[in-house]
C-alpha positions in Angstrom: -13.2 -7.1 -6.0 -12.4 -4.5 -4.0 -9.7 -2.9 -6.2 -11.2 -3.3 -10.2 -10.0 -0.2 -12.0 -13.3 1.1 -12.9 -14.0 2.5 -9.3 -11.7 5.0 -9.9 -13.5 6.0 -12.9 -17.2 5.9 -12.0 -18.8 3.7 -9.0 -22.1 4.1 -10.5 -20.8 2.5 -13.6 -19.2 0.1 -11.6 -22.5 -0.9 -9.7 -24.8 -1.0 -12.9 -21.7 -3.5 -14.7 -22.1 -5.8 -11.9 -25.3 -9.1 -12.1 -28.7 -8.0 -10.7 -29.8 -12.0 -10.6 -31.8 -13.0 -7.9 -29.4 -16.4 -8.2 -26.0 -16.9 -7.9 -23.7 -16.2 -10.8 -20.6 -18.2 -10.4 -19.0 -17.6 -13.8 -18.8 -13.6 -12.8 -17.5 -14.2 -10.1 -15.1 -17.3 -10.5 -12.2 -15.2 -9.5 -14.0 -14.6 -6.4 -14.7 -18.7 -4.9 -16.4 -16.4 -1.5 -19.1 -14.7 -3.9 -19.6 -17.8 -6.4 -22.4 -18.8 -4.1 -24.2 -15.8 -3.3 -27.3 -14.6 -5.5 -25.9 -11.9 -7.7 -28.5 -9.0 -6.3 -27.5 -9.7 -2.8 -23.8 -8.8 -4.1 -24.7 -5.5 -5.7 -26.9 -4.9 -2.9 -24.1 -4.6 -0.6 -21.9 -2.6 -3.1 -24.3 0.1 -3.4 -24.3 0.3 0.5 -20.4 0.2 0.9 -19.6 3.3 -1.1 -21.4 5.6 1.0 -20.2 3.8 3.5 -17.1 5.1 2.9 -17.3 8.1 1.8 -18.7 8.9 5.3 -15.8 7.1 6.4 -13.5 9.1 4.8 -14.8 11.9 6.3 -14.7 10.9 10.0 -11.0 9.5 9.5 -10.0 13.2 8.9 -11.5 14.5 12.2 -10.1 11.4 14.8 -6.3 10.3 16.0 -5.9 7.0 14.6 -2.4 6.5 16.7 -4.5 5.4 19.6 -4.2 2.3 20.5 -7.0 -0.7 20.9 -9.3 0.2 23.4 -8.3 3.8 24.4 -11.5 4.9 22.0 -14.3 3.1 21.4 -15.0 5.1 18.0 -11.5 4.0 16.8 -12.0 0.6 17.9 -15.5 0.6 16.0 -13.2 1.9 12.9 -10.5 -1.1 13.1 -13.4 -3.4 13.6 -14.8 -2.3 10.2 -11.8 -1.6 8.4 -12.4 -4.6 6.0 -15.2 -2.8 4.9 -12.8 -0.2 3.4 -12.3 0.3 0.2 -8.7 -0.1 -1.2 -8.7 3.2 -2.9 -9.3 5.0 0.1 -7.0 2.7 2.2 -4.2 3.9 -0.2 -4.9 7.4 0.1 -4.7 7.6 3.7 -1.7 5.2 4.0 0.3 7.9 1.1 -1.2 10.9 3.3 0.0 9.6 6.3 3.3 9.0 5.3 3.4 12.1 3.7 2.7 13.6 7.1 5.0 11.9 9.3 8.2 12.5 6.7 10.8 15.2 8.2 13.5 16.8 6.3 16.4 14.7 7.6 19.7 17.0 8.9 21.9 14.2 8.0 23.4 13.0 4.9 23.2 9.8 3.9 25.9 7.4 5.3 28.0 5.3 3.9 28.2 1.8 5.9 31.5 -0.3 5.7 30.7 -4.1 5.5 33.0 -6.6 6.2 31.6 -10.0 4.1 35.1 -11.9 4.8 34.3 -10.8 8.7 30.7 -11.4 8.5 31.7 -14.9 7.5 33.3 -15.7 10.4 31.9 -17.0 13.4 30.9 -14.9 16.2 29.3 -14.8 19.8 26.0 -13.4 19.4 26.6 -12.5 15.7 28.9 -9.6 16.3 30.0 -10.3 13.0 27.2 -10.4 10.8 25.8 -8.0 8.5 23.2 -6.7 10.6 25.4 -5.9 13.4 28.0 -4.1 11.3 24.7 -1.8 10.0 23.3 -1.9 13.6 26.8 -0.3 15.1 26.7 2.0 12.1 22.8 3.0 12.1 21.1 2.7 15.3 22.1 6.1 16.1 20.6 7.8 12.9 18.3 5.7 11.5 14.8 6.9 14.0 15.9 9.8 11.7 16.9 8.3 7.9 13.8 6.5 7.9 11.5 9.3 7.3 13.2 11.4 5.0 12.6 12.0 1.9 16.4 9.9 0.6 15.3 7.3 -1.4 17.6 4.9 0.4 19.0 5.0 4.1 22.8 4.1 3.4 25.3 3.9 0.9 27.2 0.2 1.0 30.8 0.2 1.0 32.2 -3.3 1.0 35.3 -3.3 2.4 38.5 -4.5 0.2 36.0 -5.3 -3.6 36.2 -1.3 -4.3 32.3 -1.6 -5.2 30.7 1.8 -6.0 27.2 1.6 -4.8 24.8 2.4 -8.0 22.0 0.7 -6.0 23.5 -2.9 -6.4 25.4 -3.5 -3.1 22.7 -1.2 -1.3 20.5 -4.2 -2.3 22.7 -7.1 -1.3 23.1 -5.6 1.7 19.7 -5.5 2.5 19.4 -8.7 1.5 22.3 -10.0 3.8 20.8 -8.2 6.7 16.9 -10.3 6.1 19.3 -13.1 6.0 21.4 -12.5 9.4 17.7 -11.9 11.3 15.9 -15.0 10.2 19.0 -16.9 11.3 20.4 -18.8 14.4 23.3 -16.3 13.4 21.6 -13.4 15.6 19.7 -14.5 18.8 16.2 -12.6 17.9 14.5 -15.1 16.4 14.1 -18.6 16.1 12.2 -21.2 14.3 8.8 -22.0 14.3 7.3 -25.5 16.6 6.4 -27.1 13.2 10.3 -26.6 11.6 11.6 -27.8 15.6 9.0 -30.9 15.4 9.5 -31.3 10.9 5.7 -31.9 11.1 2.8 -29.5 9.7 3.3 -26.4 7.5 5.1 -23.2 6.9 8.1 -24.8 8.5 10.4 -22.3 7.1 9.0 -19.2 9.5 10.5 -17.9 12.3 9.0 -16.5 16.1 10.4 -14.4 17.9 12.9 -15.6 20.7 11.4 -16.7 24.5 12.8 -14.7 27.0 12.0 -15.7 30.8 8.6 -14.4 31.8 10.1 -13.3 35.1 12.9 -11.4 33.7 13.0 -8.5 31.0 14.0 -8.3 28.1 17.8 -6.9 28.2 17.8 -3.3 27.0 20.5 -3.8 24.2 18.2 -6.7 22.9 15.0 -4.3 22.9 17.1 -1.2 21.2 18.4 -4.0 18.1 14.3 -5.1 18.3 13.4 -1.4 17.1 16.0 -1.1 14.7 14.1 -4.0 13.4 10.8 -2.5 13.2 12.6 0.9 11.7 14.3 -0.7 8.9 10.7 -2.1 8.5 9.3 1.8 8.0 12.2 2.3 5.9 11.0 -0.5 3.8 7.3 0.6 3.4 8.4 4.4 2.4 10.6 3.7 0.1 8.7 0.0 -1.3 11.8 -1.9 -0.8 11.3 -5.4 0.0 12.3 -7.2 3.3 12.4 -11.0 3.0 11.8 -11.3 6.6 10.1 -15.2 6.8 7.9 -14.5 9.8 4.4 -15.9 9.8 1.2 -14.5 9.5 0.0 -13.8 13.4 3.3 -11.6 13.9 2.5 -9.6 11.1 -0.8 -9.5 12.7 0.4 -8.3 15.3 2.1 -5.6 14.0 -1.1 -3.8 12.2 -3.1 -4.6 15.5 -5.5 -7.4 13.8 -6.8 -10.0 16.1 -5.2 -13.4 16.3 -7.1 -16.3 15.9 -6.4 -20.0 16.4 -5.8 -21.1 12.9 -3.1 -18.4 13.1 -1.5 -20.7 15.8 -2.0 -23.5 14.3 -0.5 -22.6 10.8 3.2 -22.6 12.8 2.2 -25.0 15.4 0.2 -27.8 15.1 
């Protein structure tokens, strides 16, 4: 509901469409099981007080840094605590306006990346090998860059000894081989989730990321191929490729700073 096309068009159409019962109307809102109980005026009620919501919102978003992190500013903690209360139209504006922001006009060219499948076959001590570590060795250097330019993709993929020509096809097979490699005991990053270790519970098929000893930090070289992680993730999100990384949902969490809770836990380890 918070996405119907006709916000776009005209809220005030959009409130006066929606029940003004003073009971629930369960049949209006079947595809919404979370509002099938509420009385319908209660419903529209809220809506009416949502949009101004944010349009004052929208407003203050322009005047603050929202790159500060959780509990640096109590106004932008106030924000992320309310965020749900956002509209999706003007969640997708800011997202497109701030990557329109942070893009840079890259001084490199796109590169083209040699892969090695009959090599990435093979086995090897730490995953040397794989196909992530032949685009790691390759990339790590210029992707910080590549990822926020405006190329539609971040290399060209050459594999070695089939005399491909890369009209997007092995760019995406080699993306896919990479997602592979990292969810994988081929690569020491990540590893499977307590429910897959113990075959009990669900989502048995996500992985965690690796336990390192709490008295020792993590290895530099292991941190640098961590952030080449979370770049080829940016890369992914500008240009709406698709990453089939298998990670649950408290690391994605995480990631976009939302706050863990126990079923979160508990849906990879029960």
């Amino acid at each position: 509901m918070n996405n119907p096309p006709l916000i776009d068009v005209s809220f005030v159409q959009f409130i006066n469409d929606l029940p003004a019962e003073s009971v629930s109307n369960p049949i209006y809102y079947k595809l919404y099981s979370s509002l099938s109980d509420i009385p319908a005026i209660s419903i529209r009620i809220r809506a009416k007080v949502l949009y101004p919501f944010n349009l004052l919102l929208e407003n203050l978003v322009s005047m603050i840094d929202c790159s500060l992190l959780p509990r640096q500013s109590v106004l932008i903690d106030k924000i992320l605590a309310g965020r749900i209360y956002m509209l999706y139209p003007m969640k997708f504006r800011l997202f497109n306006e701030t990557l329109a922001n942070t893009e840079i006009m890259s001084s490199v060219d796109v590169p083209t990346i040699n892969f090695d499948p009959v090599q990435a076959n093979s086995t090897s001590p730490h995953g040397q090998y794989t196909m992530f570590h032949q685009a790691y060795k390759q990339l790590h250097s210029l992707v910080h860059e590549l990822s926020r330019s405006k190329y539609d993709r971040l290399w060209l993929a050459q594999y070695l000894g089939m005399y491909s020509i890369d009209q997007d096809g092995p760019y995406r097979d080699s993306i896919s081989c990479i997602c592979d490699d990292i969810c994988s005991t081929r690569l020491p990053l990540f590893i499977l989730c307590p429910n897959r270790r113990t075959n009990s519970g669900r989502n048995r098929d996500r992985w965690i990321s690796n336990v390192f000893p709490s008295n020792k930090s993590i290895p530099d070289p292991i941190k640098k191929i961590y952030r080449f992680i979370a770049q080829l993730m940016g890369m992914a999100t500008r240009k709406k490729h698709y990453l089939d990384f298998k990670f649950p949902g408290f690391l994605w969490k995480q990631l976009v700073r939302d706050q863990i809770t126990i079923e979160d836990i508990e849906a990879i380890d029960i």
